[in-house]
Residue frames relative to the residue before (quaternion, step in Angstrom):
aa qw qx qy qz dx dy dz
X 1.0000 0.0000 0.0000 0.0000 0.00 0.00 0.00
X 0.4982 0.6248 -0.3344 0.4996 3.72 1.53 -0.57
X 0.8595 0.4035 -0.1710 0.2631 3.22 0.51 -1.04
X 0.5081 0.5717 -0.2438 0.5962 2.84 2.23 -0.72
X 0.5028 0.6426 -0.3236 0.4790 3.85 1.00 -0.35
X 0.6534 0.4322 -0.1544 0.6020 3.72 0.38 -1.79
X 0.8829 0.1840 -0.2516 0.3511 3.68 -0.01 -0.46
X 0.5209 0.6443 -0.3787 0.4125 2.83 1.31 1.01
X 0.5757 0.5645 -0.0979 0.5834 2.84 1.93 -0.53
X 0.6486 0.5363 -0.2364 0.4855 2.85 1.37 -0.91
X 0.6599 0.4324 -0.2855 0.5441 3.95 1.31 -0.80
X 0.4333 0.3628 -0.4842 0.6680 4.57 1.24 0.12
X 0.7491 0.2895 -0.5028 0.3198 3.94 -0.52 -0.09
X 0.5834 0.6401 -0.3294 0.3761 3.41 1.29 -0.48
X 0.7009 0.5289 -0.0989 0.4683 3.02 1.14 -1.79
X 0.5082 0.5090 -0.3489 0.6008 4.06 1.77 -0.28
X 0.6867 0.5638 -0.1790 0.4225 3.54 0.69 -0.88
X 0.5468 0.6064 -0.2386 0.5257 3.34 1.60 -1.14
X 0.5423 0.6782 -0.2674 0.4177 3.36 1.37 -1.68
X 0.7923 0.4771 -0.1808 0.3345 2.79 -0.58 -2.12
X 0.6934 0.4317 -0.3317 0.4720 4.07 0.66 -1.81
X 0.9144 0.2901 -0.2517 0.1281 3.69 0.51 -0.67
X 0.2394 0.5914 -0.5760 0.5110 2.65 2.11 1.36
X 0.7041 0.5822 -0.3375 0.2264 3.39 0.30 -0.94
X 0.5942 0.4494 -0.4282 0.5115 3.54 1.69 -0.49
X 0.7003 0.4618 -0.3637 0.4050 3.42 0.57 -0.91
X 0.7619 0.3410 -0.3904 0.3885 3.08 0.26 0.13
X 0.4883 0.5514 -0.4662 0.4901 3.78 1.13 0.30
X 0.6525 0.5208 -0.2596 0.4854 3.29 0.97 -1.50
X 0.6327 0.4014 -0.4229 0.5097 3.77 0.43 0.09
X 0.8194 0.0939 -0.3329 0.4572 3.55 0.65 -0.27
X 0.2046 0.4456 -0.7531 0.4387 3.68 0.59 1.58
X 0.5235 0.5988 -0.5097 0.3281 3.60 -0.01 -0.50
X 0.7994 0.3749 -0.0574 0.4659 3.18 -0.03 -2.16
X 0.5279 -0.5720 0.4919 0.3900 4.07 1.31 -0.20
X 0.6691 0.5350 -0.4395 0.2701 4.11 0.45 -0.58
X 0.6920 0.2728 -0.2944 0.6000 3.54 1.46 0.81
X 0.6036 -0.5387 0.4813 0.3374 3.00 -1.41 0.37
X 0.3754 -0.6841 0.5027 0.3719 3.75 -1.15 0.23
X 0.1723 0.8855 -0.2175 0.3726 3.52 1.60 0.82
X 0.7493 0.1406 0.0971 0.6398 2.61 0.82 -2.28
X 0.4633 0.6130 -0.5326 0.3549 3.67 1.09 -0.37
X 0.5650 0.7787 -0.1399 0.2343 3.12 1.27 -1.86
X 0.7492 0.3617 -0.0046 0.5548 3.49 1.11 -1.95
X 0.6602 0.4868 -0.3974 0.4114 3.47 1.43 -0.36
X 0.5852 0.4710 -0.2879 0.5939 3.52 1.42 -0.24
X 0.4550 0.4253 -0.5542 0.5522 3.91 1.11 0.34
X 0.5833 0.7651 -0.2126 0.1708 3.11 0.14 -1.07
X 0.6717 0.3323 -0.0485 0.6603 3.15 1.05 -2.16
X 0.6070 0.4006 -0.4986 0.4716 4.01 0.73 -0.38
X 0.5336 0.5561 -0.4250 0.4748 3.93 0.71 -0.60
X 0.5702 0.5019 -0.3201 0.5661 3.97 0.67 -1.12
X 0.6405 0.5907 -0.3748 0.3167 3.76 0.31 -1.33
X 0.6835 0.5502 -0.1987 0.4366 3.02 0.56 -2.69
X 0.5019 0.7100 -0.3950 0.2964 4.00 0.76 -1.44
X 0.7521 0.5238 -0.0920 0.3893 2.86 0.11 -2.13
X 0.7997 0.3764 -0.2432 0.3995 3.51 0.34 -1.19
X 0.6283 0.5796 -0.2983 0.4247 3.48 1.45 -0.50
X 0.6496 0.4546 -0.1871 0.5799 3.49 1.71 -0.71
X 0.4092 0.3917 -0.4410 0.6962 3.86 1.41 0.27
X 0.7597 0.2959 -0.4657 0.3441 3.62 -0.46 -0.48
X 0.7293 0.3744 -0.3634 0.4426 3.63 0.97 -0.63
X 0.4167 0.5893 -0.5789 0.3796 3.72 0.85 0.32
X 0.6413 0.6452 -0.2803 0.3065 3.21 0.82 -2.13
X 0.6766 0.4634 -0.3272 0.4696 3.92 0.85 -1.88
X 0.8205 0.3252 -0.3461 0.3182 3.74 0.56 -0.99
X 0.3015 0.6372 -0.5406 0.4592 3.73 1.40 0.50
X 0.7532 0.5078 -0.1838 0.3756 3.49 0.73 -1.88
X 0.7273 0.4272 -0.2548 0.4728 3.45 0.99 -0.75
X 0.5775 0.4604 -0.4425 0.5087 3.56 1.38 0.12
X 0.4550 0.8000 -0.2603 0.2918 3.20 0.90 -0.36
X 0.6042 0.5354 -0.0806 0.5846 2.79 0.77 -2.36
X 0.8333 0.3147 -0.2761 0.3610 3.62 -0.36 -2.07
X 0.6487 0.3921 -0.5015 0.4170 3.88 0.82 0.23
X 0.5014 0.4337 -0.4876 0.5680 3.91 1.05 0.06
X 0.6416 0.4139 -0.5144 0.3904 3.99 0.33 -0.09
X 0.6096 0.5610 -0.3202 0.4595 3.75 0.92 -1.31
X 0.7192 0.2451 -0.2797 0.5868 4.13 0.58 -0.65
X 0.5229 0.4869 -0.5345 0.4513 3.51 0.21 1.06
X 0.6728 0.5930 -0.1205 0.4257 2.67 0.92 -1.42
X 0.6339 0.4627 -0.1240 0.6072 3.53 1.03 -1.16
X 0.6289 0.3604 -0.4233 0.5435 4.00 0.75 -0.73
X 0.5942 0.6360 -0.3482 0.3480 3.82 0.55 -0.63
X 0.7547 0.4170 -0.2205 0.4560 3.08 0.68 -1.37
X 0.4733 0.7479 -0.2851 0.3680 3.42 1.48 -0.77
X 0.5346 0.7741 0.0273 0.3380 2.91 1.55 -1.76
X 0.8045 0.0973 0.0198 0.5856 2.80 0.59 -1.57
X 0.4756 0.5560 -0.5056 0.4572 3.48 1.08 0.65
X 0.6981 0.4376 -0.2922 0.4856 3.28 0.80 -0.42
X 0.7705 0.3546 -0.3352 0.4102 3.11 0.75 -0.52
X 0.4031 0.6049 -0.3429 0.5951 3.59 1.67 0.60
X 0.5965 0.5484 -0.3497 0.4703 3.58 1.27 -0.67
X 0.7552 0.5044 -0.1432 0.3934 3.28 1.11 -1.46
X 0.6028 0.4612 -0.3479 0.5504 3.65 1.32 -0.69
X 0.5663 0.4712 -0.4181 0.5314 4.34 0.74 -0.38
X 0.5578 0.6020 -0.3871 0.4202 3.72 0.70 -0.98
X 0.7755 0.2561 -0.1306 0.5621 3.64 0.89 -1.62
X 0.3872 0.6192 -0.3096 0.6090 3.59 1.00 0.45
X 0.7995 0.0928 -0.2164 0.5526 3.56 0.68 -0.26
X 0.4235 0.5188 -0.5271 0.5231 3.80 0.82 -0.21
X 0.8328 0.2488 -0.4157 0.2679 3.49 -0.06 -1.29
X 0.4973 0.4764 -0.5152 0.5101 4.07 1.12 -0.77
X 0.3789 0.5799 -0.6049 0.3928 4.16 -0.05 0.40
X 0.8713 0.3502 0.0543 0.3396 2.64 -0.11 -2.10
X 0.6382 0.5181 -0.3196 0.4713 3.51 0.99 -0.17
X 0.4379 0.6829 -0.1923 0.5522 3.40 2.47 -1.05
X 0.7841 0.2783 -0.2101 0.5134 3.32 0.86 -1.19
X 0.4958 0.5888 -0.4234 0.4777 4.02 0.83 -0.65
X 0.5998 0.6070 -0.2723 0.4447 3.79 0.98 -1.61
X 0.6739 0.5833 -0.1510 0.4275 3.68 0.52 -1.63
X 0.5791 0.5672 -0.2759 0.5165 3.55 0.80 -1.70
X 0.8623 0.3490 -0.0893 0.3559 3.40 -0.01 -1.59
X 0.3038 0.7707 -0.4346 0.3534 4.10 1.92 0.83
X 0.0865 0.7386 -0.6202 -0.2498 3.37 -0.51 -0.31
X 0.3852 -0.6909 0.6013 -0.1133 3.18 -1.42 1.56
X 0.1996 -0.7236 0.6462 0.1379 3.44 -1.04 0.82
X 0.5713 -0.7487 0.2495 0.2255 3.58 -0.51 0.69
X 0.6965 -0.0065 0.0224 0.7172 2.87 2.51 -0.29
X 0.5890 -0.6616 0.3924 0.2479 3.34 -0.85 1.00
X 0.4614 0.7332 -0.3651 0.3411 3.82 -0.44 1.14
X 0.5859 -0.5195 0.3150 0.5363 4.14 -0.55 0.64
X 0.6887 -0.5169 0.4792 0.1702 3.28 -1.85 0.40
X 0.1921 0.8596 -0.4590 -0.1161 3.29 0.54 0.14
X 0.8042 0.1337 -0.0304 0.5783 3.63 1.29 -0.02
X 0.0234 0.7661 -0.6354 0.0942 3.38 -1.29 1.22
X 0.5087 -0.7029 0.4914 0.0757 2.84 -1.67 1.29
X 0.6163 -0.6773 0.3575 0.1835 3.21 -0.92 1.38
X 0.1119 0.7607 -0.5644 0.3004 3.68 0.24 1.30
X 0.1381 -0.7356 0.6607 0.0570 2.96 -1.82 0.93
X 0.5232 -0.5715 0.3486 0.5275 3.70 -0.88 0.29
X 0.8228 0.3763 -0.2800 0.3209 2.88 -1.66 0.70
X 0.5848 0.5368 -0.4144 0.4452 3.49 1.85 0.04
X 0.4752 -0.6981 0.4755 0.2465 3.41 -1.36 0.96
X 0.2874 -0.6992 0.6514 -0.0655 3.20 -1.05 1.21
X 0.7488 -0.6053 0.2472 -0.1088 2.99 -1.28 1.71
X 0.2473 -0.7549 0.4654 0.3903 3.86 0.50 -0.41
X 0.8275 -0.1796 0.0045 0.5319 3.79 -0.15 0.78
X 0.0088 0.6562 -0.6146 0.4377 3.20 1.25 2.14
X 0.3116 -0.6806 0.6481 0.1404 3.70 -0.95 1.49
X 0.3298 -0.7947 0.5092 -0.0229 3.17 -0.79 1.87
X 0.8002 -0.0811 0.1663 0.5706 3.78 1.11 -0.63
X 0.2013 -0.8259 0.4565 0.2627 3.82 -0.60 -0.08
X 0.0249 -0.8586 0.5019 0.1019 3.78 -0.61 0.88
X 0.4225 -0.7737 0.4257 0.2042 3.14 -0.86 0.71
X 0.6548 -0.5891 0.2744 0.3859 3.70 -0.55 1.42
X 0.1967 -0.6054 0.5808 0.5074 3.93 -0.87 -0.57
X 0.3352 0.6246 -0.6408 0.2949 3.70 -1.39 0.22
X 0.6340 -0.4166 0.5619 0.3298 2.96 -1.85 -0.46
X 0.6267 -0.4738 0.5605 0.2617 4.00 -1.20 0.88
X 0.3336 0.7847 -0.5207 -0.0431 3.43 -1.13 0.63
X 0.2546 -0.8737 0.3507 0.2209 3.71 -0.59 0.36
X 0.1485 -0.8390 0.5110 0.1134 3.35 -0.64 0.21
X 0.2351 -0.6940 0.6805 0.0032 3.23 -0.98 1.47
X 0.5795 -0.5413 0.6080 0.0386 3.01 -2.06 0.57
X 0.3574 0.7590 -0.5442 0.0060 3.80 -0.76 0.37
X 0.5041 -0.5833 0.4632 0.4370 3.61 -1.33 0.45
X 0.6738 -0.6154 0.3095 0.2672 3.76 -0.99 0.89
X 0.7555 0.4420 -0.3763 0.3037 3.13 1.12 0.04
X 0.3959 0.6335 -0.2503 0.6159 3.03 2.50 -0.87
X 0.7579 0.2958 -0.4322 0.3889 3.72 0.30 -0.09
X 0.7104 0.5572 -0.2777 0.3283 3.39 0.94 -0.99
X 0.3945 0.6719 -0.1813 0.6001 3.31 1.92 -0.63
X 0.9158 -0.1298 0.1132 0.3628 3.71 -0.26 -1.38
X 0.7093 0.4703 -0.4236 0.3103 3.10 1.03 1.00
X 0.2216 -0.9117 0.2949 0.1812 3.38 -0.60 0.84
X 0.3512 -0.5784 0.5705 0.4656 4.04 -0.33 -0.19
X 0.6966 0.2058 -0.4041 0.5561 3.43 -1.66 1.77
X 0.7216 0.5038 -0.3500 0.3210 3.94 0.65 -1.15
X 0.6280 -0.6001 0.4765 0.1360 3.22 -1.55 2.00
X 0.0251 -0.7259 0.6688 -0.1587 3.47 -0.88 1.12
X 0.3841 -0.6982 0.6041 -0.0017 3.69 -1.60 0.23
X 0.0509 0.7857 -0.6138 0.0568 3.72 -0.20 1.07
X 0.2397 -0.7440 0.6202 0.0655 3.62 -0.91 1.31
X 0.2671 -0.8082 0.4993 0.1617 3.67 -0.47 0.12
X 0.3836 -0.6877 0.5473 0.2835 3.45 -0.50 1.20
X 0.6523 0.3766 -0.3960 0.5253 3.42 -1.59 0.95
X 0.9284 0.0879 -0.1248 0.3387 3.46 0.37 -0.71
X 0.2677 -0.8124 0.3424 0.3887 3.74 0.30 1.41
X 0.7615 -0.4307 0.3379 0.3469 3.03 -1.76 0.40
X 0.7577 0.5397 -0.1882 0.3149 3.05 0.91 -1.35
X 0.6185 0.4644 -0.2158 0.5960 3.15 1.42 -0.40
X 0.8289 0.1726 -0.0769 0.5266 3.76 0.17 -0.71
X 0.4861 -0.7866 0.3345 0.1817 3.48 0.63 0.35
X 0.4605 -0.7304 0.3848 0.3261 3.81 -0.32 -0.42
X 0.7236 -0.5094 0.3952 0.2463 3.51 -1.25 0.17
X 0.1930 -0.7039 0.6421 0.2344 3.83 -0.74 0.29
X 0.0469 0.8201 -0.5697 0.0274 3.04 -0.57 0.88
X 0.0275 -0.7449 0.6593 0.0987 3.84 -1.54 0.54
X 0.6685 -0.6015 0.3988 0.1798 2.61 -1.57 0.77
X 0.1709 -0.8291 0.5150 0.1345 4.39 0.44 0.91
X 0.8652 0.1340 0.1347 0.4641 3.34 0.09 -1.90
X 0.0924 -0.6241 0.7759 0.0084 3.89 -0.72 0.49
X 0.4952 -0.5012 0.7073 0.0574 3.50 -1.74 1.53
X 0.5035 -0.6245 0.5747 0.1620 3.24 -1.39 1.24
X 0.8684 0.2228 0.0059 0.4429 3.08 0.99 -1.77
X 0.3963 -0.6748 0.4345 0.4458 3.55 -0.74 -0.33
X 0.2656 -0.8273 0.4928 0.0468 3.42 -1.59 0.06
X 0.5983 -0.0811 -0.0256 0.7967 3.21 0.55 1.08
X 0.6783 -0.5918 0.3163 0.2995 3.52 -0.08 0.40
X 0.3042 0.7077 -0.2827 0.5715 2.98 1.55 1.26
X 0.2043 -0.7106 0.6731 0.0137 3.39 -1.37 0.91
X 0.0462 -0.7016 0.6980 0.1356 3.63 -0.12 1.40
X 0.0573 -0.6629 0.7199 0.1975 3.21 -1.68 0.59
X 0.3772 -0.7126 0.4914 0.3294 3.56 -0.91 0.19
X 0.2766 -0.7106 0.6374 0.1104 4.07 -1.07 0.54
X 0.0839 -0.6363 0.7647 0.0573 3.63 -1.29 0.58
X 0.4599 -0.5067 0.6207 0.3826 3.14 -1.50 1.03
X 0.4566 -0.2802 0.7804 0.3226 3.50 -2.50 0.05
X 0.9418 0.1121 0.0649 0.3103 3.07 -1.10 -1.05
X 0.2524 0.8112 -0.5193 -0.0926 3.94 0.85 0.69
């Protein structure tokens, strides 16, 4: 815009100059006529104003190129800008698929976890070799919760409400293993069920001595 400024200015000093030489011929050249000049100076004052002339038209043409070259370099800048546009978007679209797939590879990844259903020791595992295929919600092993061991017994509502108490000492034998040999459980009584269930009193049991 500097430059287009200056050489605008620069083509009104020309175009004053243009002035000024082509009074000055015409008015010599009127007195070559009458003789009160030489045909010398009439001569150089009419070089002159064509010099003034040539001026002008060279400083229009160089106005005109830097009009044209501003022109151009703003058709280069909105190209330039539609491009970049361009490939922002088409950067917009390749992150777009870029995240769908890290989704889906998140969710393929996930599918293929294996989870224990509850935090606690191993107490069992399932005979597997590398490379053997395994099932969707194929029971891999069995672990036993952390906490304390508890049982639960069953009674008809009146046999519980009647004779069971909360704190009261009880005995759990275990099928498979005779009494007489392996002995039995201390058991107490923790939790008594408000309600019934299936027609059932769950009471709950805590080992004494797990």
């Amino acid at each position: 815009m500097a430059g287009r400024r200056e050489a605008e200015l620069e083509l009104e000093a020309r175009k004053l100059e243009l002035g000024y030489a082509a009074e000055e011929g015409a008015r010599l050249s009127q007195l070559e006529q009458t003789g009160d000049v030489s045909k010398l100076a009439a001569a150089r004052a009419r070089t002159e104003a064509d010099k003034a002339r040539v001026a002008v038209a060279a400083q229009a043409a160089t106005l005109e190129r830097l009009a044209l070259d501003a022109r151009r370099d703003e058709g280069d800048r909105a190209a330039e800008l539609a491009q970049r546009r361009r490939e922002l978007s088409a950067r917009d679209g390749a992150r777009g698929v870029h995240t769908a797939t890290i989704a889906r590879l998140e969710q393929e990844l996930d599918a293929r976890l294996i989870r224990a259903p509850a935090a606690g020791t191993v107490a069992e595992l399932g005979r597997l070799t590398p490379g053997s295929f395994v099932r969707a919600g194929e029971a891999l092993g069995a672990i036993v919760a952390d906490g304390a061991l508890t049982v639960e017994a069953e009674f008809e509502p009146a046999e519980a409400l009647v004779r069971v108490r909360l704190g009261q000492s009880g005995e759990l034998a275990l099928t498979g293993f005779p009494r007489a040999e392996y002995g039995t459980l201390s058991l107490s009584v923790a939790r008594i069920a408000s309600e019934a269930r299936d027609g059932k009193i769950r009471v709950e049991l805590a080992l004494a001595h797990p």
